[in-house]
N, C-alpha and C positions, 0 to 999 in steps of 0.2 A: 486621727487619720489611720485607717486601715490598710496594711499592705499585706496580700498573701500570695504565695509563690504555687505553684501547677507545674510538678515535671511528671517525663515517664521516665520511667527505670528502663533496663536490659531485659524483660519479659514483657515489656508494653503495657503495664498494670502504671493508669493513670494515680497522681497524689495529689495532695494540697495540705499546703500547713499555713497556719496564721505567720508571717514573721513578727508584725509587730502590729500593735494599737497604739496610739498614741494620743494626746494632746493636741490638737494644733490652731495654740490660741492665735490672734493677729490676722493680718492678711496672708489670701493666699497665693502669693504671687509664684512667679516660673520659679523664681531663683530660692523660694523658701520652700517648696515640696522637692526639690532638686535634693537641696541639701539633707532632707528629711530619707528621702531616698536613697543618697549615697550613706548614710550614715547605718540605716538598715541593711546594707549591702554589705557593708566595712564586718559587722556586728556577728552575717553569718558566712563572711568570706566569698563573696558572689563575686566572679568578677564580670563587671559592666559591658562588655564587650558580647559578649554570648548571652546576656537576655532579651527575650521579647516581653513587651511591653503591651498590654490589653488595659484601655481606660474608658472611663468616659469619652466623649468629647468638647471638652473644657479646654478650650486653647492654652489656659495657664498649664493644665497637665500638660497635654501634649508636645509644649512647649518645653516643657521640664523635663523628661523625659528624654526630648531630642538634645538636653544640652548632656544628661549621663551619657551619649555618647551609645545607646543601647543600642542594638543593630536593626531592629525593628519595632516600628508600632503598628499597632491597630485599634482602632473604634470598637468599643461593644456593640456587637452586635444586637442583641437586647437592648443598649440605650439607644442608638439608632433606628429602631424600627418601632419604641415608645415616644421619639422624638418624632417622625413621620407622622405616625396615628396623629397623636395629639394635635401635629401642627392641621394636619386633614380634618380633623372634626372640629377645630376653630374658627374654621369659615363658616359662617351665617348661609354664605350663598349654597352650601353642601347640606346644610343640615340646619333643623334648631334646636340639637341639641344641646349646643353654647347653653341658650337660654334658658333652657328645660337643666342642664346641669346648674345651671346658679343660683337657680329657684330651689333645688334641693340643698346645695352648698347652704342655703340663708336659714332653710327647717334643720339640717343638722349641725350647724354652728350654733341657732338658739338651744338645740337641747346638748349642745356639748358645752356652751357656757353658762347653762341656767339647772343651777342645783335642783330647784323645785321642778323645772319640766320633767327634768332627765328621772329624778325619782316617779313622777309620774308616768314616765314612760316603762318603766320596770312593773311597776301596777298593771298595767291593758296586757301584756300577754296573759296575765292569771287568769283576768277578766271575760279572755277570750279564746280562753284553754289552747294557749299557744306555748313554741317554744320560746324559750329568752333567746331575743338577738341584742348587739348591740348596736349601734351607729356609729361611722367609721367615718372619719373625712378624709379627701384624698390632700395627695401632697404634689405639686408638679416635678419634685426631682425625686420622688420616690417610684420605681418601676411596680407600674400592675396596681398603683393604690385607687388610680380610678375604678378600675375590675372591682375591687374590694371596696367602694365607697355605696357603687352602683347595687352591686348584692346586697352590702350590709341594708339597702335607702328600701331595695323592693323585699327584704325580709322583714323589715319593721313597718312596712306601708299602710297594714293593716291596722296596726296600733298606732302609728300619727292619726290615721282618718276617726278614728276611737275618738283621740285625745281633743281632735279638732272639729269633732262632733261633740264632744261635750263643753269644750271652752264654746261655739257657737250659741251653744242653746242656751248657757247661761249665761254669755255675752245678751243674749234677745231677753230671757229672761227677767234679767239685769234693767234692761233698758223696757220691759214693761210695767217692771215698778216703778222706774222712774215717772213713765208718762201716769199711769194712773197714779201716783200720789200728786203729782203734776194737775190729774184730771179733776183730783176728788180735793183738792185746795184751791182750785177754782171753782169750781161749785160752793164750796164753805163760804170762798167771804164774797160770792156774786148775791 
């Protein structure tokens, strides 16, 4: 668990300091980020009363936060307008993108799980006197990892269509030896 604090001074020169990282093994309920909180507080003398409070919006936070007694919260602004988009381009009836996103999610999860593609995927930029990208998956509570899944998918598109052009042809390849030893061992014992 990350907590970092944001004042201004007496010249209006904005800060920020980490207070604390922490552990936070268990559940995360209201009452166990409360206490995680008040103890970061305790640690650099804060008193509860005169913080404002910027989170997610995670009812357990927000929850927690309203039991420190802090004088205000508010929703990020950022998680809320990543919360918006998303929930907007989940509808089918808006877009099909859903579908066009899950079709990609399946190509960059096979080369994020499969050692031999992924090194073959490192091969085709050379190939194709390109730069090295890598392939990135997004994450649903990480802010902007679609943006970044999306880029990573259309900088390497060239080298999957490479990869899936050559797994094709000797998929076909493949299966025309099959049929011609198929062909030419019928012929033998007719």
């Amino acid at each position: 668990m990350g907590i970092t604090g944001h004042w201004i001074d007496q010249d209006f020169s904005l800060h920020s300091r980490c207070l604390a990282v922490r552990p936070a093994p268990g559940s995360h309920t209201a009452d166990f980020i409360a206490c995680k909180l008040m103890s970061v507080a305790a640690e650099w003398n804060l008193s509860l009363s005169t913080l404002r409070a910027v989170t997610d919006n995670g009812a357990n936070v927000k929850k927690a936060v309203n039991q420190l007694s802090a004088e205000k919260w508010r929703g990020c602004f950022d998680h809320t307008l990543q919360l918006c988009i998303s929930g907007a381009l989940a509808h089918r009836s808006v877009t099909e993108l859903p579908k066009i996103m899950q079709k990609a999610r399946t190509i960059v999860g096979h080369f994020c799980r499969s050692l031999m593609a992924s090194e073959e995927l490192l091969k085709a930029p050379k190939q194709l006197n390109m730069p090295q990208h890598k392939l990135l998956q997004d994450c649903p509570t990480r802010w902007n990892s679609q943006v970044r899944f999306i880029v990573s998918y259309f900088n390497c598109c060239r080298c999957l269509m490479l990869l899936l052009y050559i797994t094709v042809a000797l998929e076909t390849f493949s299966l025309y030896c099959v049929f011609a030893q198929y062909y030419l061992y019928c012929i033998y014992f007719k």
